[in-house]
N, C-alpha and C positions, 0 to 999 in steps of 0.2 A: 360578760357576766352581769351580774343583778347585784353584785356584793354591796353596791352603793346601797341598798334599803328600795323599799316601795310607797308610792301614794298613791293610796286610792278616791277619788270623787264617784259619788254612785248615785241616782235619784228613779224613782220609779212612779209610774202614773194610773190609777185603774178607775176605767168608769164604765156603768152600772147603768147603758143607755134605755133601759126597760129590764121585765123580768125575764125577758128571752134573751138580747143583745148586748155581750160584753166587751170592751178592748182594752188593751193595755198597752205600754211603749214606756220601756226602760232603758236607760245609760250607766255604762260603766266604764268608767276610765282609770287605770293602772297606769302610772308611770314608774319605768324602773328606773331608779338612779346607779347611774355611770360610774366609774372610779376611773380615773389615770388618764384624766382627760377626754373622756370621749361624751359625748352629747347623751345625753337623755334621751329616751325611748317612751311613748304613750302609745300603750295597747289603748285601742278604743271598741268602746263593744256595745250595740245598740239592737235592740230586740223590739219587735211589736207581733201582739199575737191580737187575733178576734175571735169569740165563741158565740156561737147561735145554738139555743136548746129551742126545742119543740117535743113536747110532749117525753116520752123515753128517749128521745136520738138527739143527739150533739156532735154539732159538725161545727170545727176548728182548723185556726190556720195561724201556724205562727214562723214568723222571718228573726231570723238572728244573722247578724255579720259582726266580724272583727275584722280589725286593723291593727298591723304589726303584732302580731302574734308573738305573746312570751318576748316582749321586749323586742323582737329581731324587726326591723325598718324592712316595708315590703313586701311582710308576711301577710295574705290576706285569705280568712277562710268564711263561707257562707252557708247556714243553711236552712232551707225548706220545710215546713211539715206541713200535711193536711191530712187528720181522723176525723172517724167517725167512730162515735162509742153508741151504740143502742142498750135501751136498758130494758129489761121484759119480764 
């Protein structure tokens, strides 16, 4: 359980490499605290996305993963995107 309470450290980064070319890479770290003797738990969760516009179309791609998911050691989930938004 989590009854111990929560910490969270979190920082995000975005930059603006022209008026077409975006990227970003964020960190989030939860740790659940423990009760009744049991160790601590850090979820970790890091993201980076990049967006390219041209004219009405933007094509994007962003990665997220976690570690130890909801506190539980071992838990690890990942995922993918990549859109495309046209504007007309």
């Amino acid at each position: 359980t989590n009854a111990g309470g929560r910490e969270v450290e979190a920082f995000g980064i975005a930059f603006a490499v022209n008026d077409n070319l975006s990227i970003s890479y964020n960190q989030h770290d939860m740790t659940y605290k423990k009760v009744g003797g049991n160790a601590d738990v850090t979820q970790e969760s890091t993201g980076i996305a990049i967006a390219y516009t041209m004219g009405g179309a933007t094509i994007a791609l962003q990665n997220n993963s976690m570690d130890n998911v909801t506190g539980t050691s071992g838990t690890n989930d990942e995922i993918t995107e990549i859109s495309l938004s046209l504007a007309f």
